[in-house]
C-alpha positions in Angstrom: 31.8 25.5 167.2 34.6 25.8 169.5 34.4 23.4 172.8 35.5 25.4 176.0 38.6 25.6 177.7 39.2 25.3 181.3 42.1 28.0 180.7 39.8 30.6 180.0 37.9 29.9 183.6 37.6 32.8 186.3 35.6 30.1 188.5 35.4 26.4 188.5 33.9 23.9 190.4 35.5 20.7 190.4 33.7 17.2 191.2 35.6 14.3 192.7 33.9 10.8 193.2 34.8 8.2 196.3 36.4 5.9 193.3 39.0 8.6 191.9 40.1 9.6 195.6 39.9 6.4 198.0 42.1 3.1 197.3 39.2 0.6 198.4 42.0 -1.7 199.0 43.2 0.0 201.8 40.3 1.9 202.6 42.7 5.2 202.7 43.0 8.3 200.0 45.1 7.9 197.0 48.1 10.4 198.2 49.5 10.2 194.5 47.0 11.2 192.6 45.8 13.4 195.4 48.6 15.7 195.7 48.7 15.7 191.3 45.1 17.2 192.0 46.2 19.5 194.3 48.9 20.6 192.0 46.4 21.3 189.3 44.6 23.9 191.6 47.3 25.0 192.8 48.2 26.1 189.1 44.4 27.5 188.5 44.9 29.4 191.7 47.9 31.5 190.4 46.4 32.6 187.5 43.5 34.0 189.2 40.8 31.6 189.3 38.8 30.3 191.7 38.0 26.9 192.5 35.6 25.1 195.0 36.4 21.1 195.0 33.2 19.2 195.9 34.5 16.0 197.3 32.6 12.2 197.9 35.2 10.0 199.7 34.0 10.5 203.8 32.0 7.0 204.1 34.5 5.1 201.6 37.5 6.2 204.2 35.5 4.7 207.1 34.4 1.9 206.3 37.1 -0.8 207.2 37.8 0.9 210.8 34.1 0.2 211.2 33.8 -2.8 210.0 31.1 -1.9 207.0 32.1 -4.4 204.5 28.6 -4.9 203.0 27.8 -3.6 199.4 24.3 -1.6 200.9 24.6 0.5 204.3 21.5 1.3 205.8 21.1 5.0 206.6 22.1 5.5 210.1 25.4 3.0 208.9 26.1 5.9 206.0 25.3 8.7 208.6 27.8 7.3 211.1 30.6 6.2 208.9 30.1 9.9 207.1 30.7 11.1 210.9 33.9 9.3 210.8 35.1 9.8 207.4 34.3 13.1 207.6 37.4 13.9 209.5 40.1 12.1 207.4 38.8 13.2 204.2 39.2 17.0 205.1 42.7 16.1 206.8 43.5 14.4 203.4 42.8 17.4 201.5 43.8 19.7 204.4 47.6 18.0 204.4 47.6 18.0 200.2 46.5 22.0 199.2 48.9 23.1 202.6 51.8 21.4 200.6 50.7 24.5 197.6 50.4 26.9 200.5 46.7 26.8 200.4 44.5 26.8 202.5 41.3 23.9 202.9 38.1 25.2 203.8 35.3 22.6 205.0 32.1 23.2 203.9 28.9 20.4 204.6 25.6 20.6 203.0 22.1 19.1 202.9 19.1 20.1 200.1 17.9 22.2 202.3 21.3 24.7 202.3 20.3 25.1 198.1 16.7 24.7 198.6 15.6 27.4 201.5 15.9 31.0 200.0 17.4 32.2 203.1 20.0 29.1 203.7 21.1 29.5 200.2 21.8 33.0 200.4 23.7 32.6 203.7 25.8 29.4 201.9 26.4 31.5 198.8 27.4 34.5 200.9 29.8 32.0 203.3 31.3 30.9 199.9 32.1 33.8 198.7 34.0 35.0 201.3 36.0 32.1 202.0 37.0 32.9 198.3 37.7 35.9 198.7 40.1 34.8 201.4 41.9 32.8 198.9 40.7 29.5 200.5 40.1 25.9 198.7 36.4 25.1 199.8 36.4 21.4 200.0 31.9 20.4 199.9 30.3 17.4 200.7 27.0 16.7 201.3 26.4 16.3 205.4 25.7 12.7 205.7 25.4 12.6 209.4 22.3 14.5 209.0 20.5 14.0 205.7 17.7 12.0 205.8 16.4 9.0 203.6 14.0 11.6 201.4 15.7 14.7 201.8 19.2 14.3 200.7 21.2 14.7 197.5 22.2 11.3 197.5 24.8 12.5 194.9 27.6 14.4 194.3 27.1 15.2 190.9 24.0 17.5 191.6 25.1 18.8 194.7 28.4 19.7 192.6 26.0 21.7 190.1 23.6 23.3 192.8 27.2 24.9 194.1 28.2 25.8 190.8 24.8 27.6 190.0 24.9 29.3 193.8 28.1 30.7 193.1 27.8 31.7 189.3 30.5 29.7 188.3 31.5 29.5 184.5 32.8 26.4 184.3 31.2 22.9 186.1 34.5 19.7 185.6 32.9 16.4 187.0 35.7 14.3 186.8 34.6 10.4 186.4 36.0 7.3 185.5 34.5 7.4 181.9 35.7 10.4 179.4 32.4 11.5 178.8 28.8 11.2 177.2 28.0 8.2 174.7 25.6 7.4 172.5 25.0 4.2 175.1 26.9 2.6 177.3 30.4 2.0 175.7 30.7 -0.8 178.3 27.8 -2.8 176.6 28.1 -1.9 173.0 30.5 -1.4 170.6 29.1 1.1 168.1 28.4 3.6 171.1 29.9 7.1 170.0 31.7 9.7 171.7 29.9 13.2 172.3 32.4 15.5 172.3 30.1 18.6 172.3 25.9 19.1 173.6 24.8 22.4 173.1 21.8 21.5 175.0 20.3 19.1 177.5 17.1 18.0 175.5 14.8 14.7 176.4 17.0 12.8 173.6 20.1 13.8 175.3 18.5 12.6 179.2 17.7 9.0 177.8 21.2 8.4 177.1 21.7 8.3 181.0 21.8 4.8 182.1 21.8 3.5 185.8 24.0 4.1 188.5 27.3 1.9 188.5 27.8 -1.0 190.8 29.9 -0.7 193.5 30.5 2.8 196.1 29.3 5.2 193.9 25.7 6.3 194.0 26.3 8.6 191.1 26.1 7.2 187.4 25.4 8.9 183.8 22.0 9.9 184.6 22.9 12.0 187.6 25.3 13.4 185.8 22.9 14.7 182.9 20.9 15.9 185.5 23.9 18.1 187.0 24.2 19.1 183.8 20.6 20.6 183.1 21.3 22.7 186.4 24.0 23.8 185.6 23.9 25.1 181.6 20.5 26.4 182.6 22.2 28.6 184.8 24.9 30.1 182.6 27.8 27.5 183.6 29.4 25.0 181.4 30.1 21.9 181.9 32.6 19.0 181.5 32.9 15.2 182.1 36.2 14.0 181.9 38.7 11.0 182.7 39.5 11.5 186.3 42.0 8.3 186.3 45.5 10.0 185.1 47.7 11.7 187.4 47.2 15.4 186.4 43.6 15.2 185.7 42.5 18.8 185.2 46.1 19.5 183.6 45.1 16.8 181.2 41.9 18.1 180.5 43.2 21.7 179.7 45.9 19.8 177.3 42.6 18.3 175.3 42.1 15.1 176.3 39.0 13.6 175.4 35.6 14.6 177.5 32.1 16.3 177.1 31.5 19.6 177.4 28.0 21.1 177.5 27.5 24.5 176.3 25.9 26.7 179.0 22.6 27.9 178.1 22.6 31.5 176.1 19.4 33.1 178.0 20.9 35.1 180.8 19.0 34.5 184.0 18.5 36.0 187.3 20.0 35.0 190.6 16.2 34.0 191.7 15.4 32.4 188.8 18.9 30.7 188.6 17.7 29.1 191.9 14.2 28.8 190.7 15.2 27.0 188.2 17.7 24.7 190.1 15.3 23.3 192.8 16.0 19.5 193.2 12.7 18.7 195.6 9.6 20.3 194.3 7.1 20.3 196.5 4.1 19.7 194.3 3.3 19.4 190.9 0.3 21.2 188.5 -0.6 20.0 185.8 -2.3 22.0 183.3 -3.7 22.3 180.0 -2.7 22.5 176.8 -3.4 26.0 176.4 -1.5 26.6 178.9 1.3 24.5 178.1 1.3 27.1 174.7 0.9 29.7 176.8 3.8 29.2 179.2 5.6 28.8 176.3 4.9 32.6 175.0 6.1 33.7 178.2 2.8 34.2 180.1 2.1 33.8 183.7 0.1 30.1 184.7 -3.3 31.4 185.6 -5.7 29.1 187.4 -8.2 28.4 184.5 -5.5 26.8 183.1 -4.7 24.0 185.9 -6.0 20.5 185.8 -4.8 18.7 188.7 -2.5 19.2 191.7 -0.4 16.6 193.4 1.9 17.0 196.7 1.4 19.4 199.5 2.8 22.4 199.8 2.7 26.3 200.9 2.5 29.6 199.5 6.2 30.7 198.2 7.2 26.6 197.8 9.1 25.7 194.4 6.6 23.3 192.6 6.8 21.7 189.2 4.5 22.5 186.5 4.0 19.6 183.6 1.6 19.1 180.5 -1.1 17.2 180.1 -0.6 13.5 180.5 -1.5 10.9 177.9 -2.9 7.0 178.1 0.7 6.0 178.5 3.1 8.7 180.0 3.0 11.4 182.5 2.8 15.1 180.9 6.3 16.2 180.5 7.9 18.7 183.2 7.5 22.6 181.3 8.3 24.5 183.9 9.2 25.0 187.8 8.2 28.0 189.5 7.0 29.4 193.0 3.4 29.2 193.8 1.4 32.0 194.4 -0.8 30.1 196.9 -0.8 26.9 199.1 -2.1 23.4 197.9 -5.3 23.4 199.7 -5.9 27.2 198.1 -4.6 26.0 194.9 -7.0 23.0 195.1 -9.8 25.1 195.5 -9.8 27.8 193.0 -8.2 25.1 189.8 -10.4 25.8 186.5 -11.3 29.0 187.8 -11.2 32.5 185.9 -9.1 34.6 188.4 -11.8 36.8 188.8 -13.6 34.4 190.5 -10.8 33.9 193.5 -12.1 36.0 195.7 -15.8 34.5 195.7 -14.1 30.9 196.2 -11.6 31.5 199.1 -13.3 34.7 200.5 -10.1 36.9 200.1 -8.6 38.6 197.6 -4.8 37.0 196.3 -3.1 37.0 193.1 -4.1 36.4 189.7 -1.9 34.3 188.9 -0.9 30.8 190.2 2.1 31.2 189.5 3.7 34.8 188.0 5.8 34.7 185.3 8.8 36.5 187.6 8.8 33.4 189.3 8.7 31.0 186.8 11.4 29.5 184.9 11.0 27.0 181.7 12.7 23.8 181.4 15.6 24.1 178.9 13.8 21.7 176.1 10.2 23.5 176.5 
């Protein structure tokens, strides 16, 4: 099976981490390998294709001028120094694509841009016109205003979330390791290189291990994660040495990297975003009739629900998983919108649908959730 080619992309999102761009040293962006960067979308750019860069870097850059020299910032430390950073890295980038003639566009989100129907129609919509403008939108997550349980935390997901708003065909993270192992190369010698994964499966997710030490807050697991997003929604992906001059330029030439295959079932924009949620709201857990029954395409039906965990409300994304055994939670089968709140849903679990009305004294759906607005995890 032949691996993709990033010269064969109409629209690519590119990922860059705080360690590729910011010397720590002198707590200031690498200009060199900056302006190679922006050289390589310059190049993209004039044959047609767009790109959206989502950059890390803003709290790395402030640091030193506010004297946060501790491994672990606490919250409001990462939300100010973001504040600050903020500024130089979209002057960094600014200064570098202006050199190409193009033009920067800055671009902040939280969850709750991807997560909110509305908000993610309004970013997508934003997006796209700054594209169509010929601009270079330059992402980051918005820091200053995230909070501790509502916030990517990441890059590498927030990089796929952008990648699945737009429809992107082509996701690069570019890391300081050329791509998925067996394990961790670091640790043990007879880990293997995966040039190709045609599909993120459970065996594939446990060879995520954790985060790196240091700035980052990413690691392999976030990045299989991003991955999972993205394929499910019809966009490759790549991870690939970001530590040469002429990264992308280097990638298109064949160096050594992942890619994983994006996922063959076309989906829907709704169910694209379905599909991409990050922060469920709740979780049912159902049956294994059910389970099978999900599985044949089928809408979840109440009778079929066990438990229900988390609060939420009528039209929230919540996460559907099997039944649980002595030792391990039921695995995730789906994610889908509910058809009525927790305290409803509560309520009317085990029941034949026919019976709805009698329980909550109104008439709603049959369904818990419909199968329009469910969408299967990739390994169900």
């Amino acid at each position: 099976m032949s691996l993709p080619s990033l010269a064969t992309a109409k629209r690519v999102v590119i990922k860059i981490g705080s360690a590729l761009l910011v010397d720590p040293a002198k707590a200031a962006p690498r200009i060199v390998w900056l302006e190679g960067m922006a050289e390589d979308i310059a190049t993209l750019r004039a044959r047609g294709t767009d790109v959206i860069v989502v950059s890390s870097g803003a709290i790395a850059l402030a640091r030193r001028s506010l004297k946060l020299t501790q491994k672990k910032l606490r919250l409001e430390e990462k939300q100010a120094a973001a504040s600050v950073g903020q500024i130089r890295l979209a002057q960094a980038w600014s200064e570098a694509l202006a050199l190409r003639n193009l033009t920067a566009a800055q671009m902040l989100l939280t969850p709750d841009d991807t997560e909110d129907r509305r908000r993610y129609l309004n970013a997508r919509a934003t997006l796209e016109t700054l594209l169509g403008f010929g601009c270079i939108p330059v992402i980051n997550e918005n820091d200053s205003v995230a909070t501790a349980e509502i916030r990517f935390g990441d890059n590498d997901r927030l990089a796929a979330r952008v990648a699945e708003m737009v429809q992107a065909d082509q996701l690069i993270l570019l890391s300081d390791i050329d791509g998925l192992y067996t394990a961790d190369p670091r640790r043990d010698a007879a880990a293997r290189h995966l040039p190709l994964v045609e599909a993120v499966t459970p065996e594939i997710e446990a060879m995520g291990g954790d985060p790196p030490p240091g700035y980052s807050s990413g690691g392999m697991r976030t990045k299989l994660i991003a991955a999972r997003i993205a394929t499910q929604a019809g966009c490759a992906m790549a991870i690939a040495m970001g530590h040469v001059e002429r990264p992308l330029r280097s990638l298109e030439a064949g160096a050594q990297c992942t890619w994983f295959l994006a996922s063959p079932e076309g989906r829907t924009a709704r169910k694209r975003w379905i599909g991409g949620a990050l922060h469920p709201a709740g979780t049912l857990v159902v049956d294994a009739g059910a389970a099978r029954a999900l599985k044949r395409g089928k809408s979840l039906l109440p009778a079929g629900v066990t438990a229900i965990e988390g609060r939420f409300e009528r039209g929230d994304p919540v996460e559907v998983r099997g039944p649980a055994t002595e030792d391990t939670p039921g695995a995730v089968l789906a994610r889908g919108l509910s058809a009525y709140s927790s305290a409803d849903a509560t309520r009317i679990l085990g029941r034949q649908s026919a019976e709805i009305e009698d329980v909550l004294g109104w008439r709603g759906r049959d369904e818990l959730i419909h199968r329009d607005d469910l969408v299967l995890t990739a390994h169900t």
